[in-house]
N, C-alpha and C positions, 0 to 999 in steps of 0.2 A: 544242713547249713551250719547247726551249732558245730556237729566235729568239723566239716572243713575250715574253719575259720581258725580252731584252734590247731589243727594241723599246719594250716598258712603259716599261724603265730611261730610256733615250733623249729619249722623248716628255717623260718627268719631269724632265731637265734640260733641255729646249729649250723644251719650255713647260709650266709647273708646272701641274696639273689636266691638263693633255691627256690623260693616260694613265688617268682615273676616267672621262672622259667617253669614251673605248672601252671600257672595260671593268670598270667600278665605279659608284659615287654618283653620278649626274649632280647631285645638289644639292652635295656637296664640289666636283664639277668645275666648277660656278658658281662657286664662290667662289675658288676656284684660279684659273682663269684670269682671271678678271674683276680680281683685284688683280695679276696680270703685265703684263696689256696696261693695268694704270693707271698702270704705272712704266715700261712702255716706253712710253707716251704722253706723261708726265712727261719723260723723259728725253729724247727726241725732239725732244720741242717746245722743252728747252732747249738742246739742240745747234742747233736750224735757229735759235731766238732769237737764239744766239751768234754764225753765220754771218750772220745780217742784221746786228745791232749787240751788239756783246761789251758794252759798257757797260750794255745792260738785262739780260745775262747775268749779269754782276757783282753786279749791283745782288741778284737776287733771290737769289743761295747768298751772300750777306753780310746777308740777313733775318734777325736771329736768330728771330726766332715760323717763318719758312717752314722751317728748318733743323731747330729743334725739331719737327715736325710730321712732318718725311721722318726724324728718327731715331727716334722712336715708330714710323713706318708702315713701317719697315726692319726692327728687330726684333722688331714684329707679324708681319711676314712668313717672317722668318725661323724661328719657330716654326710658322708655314704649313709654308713648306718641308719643314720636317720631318714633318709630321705626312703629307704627302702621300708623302714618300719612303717613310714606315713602310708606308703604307696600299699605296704600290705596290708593296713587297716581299709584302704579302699578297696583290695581286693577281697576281703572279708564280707562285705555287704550286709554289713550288723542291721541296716535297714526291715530285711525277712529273718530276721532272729526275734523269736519274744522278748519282752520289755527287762525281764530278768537276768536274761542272757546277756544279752544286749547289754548293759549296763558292764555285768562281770568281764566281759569279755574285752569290750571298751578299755575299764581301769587296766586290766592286766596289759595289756600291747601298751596303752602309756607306761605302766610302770616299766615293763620290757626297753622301751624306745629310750627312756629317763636314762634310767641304766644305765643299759650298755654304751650310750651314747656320753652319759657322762666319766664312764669307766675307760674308755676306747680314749677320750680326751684328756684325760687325765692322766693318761699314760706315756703321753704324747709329750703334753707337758713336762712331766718329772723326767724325760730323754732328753727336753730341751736345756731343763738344766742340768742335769748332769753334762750336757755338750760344754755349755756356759762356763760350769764350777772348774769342770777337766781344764778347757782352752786358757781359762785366764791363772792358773795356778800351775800348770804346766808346759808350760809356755814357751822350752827349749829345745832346740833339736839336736841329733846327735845322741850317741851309745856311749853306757858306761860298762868297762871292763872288770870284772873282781881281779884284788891282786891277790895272790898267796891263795884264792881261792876261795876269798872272802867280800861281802860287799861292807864298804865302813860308812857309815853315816851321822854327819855330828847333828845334833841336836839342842837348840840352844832357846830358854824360855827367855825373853826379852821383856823388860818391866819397866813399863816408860810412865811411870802414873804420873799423878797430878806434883807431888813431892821430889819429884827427881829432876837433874838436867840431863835429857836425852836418855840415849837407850842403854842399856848393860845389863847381857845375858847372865843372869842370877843363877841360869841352869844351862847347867853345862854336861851332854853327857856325848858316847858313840856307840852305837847300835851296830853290832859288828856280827852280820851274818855269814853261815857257811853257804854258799852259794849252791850246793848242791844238796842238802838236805835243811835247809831253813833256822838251822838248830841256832841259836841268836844270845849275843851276850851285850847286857847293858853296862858301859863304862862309864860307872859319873866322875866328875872331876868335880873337888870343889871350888866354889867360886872366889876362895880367898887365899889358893895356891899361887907362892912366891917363885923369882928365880926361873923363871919357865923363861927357855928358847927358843926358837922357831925350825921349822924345819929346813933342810940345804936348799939352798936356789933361795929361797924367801927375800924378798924386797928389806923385810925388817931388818936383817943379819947389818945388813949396811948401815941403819937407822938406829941400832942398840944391838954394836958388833959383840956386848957384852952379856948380851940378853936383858931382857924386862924383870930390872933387878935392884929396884931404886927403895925395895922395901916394904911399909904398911900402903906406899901408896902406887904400888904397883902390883896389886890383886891380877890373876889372868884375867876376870872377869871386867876390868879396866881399859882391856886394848881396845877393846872397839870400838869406847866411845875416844879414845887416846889418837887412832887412826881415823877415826871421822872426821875431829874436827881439824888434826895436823899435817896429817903425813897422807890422805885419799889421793892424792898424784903417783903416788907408790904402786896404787891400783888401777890403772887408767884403764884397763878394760874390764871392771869388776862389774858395772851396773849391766855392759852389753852382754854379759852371759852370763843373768837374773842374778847376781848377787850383789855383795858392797863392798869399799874397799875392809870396813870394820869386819863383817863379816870372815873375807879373807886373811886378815889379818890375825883372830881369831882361829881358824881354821888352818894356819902354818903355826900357832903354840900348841893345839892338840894334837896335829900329828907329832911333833915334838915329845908331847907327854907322853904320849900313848906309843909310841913306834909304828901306827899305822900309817898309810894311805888314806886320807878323806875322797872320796870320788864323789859327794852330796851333800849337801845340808839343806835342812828345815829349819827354820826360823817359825816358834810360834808366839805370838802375841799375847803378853799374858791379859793386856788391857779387854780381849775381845774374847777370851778363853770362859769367861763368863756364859754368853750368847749360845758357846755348843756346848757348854754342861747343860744350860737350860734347852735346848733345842733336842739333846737327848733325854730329855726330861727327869734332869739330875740323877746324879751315882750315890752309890752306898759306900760306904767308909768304917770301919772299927777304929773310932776314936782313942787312940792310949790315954790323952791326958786331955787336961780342960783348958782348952788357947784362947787367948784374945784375940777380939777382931780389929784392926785398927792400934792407933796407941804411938805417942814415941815417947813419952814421959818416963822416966826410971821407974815412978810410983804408980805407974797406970792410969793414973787419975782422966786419962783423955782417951783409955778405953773406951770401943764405942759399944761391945757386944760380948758375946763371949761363945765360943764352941763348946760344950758339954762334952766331955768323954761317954764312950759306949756306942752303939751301932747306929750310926745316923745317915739319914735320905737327904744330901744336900743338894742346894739348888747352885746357881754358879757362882753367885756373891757367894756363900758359904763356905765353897768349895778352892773359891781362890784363895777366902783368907786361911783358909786350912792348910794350902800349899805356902804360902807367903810369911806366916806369922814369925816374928821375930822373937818377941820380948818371953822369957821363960823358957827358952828351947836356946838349942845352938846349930850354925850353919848345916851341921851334918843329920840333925832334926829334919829342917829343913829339907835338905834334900831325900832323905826317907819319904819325908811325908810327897813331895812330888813327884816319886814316882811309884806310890803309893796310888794319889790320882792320876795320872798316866795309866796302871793298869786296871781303875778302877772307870776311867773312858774306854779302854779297852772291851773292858767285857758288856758295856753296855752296848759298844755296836756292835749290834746285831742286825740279822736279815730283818724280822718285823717292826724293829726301833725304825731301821734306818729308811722302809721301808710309809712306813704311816707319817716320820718328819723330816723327809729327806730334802724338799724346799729348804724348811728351816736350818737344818745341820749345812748345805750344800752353801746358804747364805752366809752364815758364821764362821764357816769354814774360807771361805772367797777374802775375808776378812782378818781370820786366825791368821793362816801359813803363807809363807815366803820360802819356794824354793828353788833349785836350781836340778831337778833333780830330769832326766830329759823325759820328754815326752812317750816317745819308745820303748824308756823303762818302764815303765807306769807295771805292764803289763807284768814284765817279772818280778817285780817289788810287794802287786799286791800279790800273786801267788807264793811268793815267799814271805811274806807278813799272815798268811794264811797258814804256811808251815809254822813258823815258828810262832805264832799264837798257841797253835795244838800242841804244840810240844812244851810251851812256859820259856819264857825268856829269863835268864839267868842275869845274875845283880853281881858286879864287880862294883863297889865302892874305891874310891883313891881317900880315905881317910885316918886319920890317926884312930887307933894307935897304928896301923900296919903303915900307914905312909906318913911323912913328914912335911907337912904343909908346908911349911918355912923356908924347910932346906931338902928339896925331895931327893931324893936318889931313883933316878931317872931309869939306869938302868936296872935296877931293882924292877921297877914298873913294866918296863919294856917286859920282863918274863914273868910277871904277874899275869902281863894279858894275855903273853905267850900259852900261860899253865890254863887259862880259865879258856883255851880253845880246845889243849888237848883234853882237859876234864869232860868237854863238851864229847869229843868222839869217841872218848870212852864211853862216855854212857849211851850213845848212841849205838 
């Protein structure tokens, strides 16, 4: 009686029903096994899918409806599980086992039932949100094309704190991938480039036939809160396909600068960027120099903190004002240092990070990003964010001395970016 019981045990976690159809319901043992071997078939088929082509892998756990459908049929099961655990402990009849046994045998099938039942639901769950974080941050439909054979995607840090009126993307960059081998170039612009144009066809050309050229107080970094609050009629279908007219508006000066195509942007919120440092449970940084946290006084006096130089574990307050800090640095500081953290989020998600706090990141995240980027894509974005991870993403700066903030020379730049794509296939 003691081995049959732990065989029972056994059978019930290797294969859920096996242990009714020896020795109980063969109608519960239908329905047991017949939903294990439908998730080991499920799951199978999407592992050898992945092995032929990871991109149709991708594509279908980035389904929100497929997603929602496996967390329903997760935590359906998982009350299976349990009900079958229960049922095999009556099929055990620990009653004709000695007092010893009995007892051992008992804790284990709880511990068993605990388990799996709470491992099975929990699985369930973290599909529910991932359905959730995907559906409401991706939220477009419709295919994006590469042009030239590239995908362009601007990327703009928004900093709406307590001290500011409204939004203005302080970071400004485009993420310009080869569409066929991932191989990926970071273009920053900085935020206090003059004289910038818009691209043809743009609403603004009509608006400032002259371009956004009014001087110290026509930063690019400017338009969008400029077009917010004046000129959004310019934009009238910006919000129905997920973006803003500022956005936009922003988004025809960088192809301008850059001579790309934009097919995408992200919008991340630096106010909430805090949340997924902390949710990945803060990045590592090599400090160059000692920043202030806070502060707008000449004399610092209204510092509130300080960052220490050398190898530091920050959490997301630390981490913001490390990207943010003004006073002793300059603009293009600045921007080093943000995308300095950029790749220094980067290498923290990982499978097991993301994995043990993916509630948390998938929360801060639902919060962070604003994009417009389609649904559909999803699929070939993160497998190309996967190439060129492994391969290292290359830094093109637009800063002095090489460019001229003031008075840029446009098409100088146009073949700056040109060079840093052929550089790219060469090394490739």
């Amino acid at each position: 009686m003691h081995r049959r019981a732990w065989w029972l045990l056994l059978l019930t976690l290797v294969v859920p029903g096996s242990a009714q159809l020896v020795a109980g319901s063969k109608r519960l043992a239908r329905i047991g096994i017949t939903a294990t071997l439908s998730f080991w078939i499920f799951f199978g088929s999407l592992l050898i899918l992945g092995l032929i082509n990871k991109g149709w892998a991708i594509w279908l756990v980035t389904l929100p409806i497929l997603i929602w459908v496996l967390s329903a049929a997760l935590i359906l099961y998982s009350i299976l599980f349990a009900v079958l655990t229960v049922d095999t402990l009556r099929l055990m009849r620990l009653g004709r086992l000695y007092n010893r046994e009995r007892w051992i045998t008992f804790g284990a099938v709880v511990l068993a039932g605990v388990l799996g039942t709470s491992a099975i639901s929990y699985a369930g769950n973290l599909a529910g949100v991932q359905a959730n974080f995907i559906g409401s941050i991706f939220n477009q439909g419709g295919f994006t094309s590469p042009v030239d054979g590239r995908y362009n995607i601007m990327l703009l840090g928004a900093d709406a704190g307590a001290d500011r009126f409204g939004i203005r993307p302080d970071s400004i960059s485009v993420i310009s991938i080869d569409a066929a081998t991932g191989q990926a170039v970071n273009i920053g612009i900085p935020r206090n480039m003059q004289h910038v144009g818009f691209s043809a066809g743009s609403p603004m050309n009509d608006i400032y036939p002259n371009g956004w050229n009014c001087g110290i107080d026509c930063l690019i970094n400017a338009i969008y809160k400029d077009v917010e609050d004046n000129h959004a009629d310019a934009y009238p279908d910006a919000e129905k396909h997920g973006s803003t007219p500022g956005t936009e508006a922003t988004r025809d000066a960088v192809e301008y600068v850059t001579g790309l195509e934009i097919q995408s942007y992200v919008l991340v919120d630096m106010a909430s960027f805090t949340q997924l440092v902390d949710a990945l449970g803060g990045i590592d940084i090599n400090v160059k120099q000692r920043l202030p946290i806070g502060g707008q006084r000449d004399d610092m006096s209204d510092v509130k903190g300080w960052i220490e130089a050398g190898q530091q574990h920050m959490d997301g307050y630390t981490a913001l004002w490390y990207a943010r800090s003004r006073h002793s640095t300059s603009d293009y500081d600045r921007m080093r240092r943000q995308h300095e953290v950029e790749q220094a989020v980067l290498n923290q998600i990982e499978p097991g990070t993301v994995l043990t706090r993916f509630q948390q990141i998938a929360s801060a995240g639902q919060k962070l990003v604003r994009t417009d980027i389609p649904s559909a894509m999803l699929s070939q974005y993160v497998d190309l964010a996967t190439k060129a991870r492994s391969l290292g993403i290359k830094e093109l700066s637009l800063v002095p001395p090489t460019v001229d903030v003031i008075h840029p020379n446009f098409s100088a730049i146009h073949e700056m970016v040109k060079k840093s794509f052929v550089a790219d296939e060469v090394k490739e």
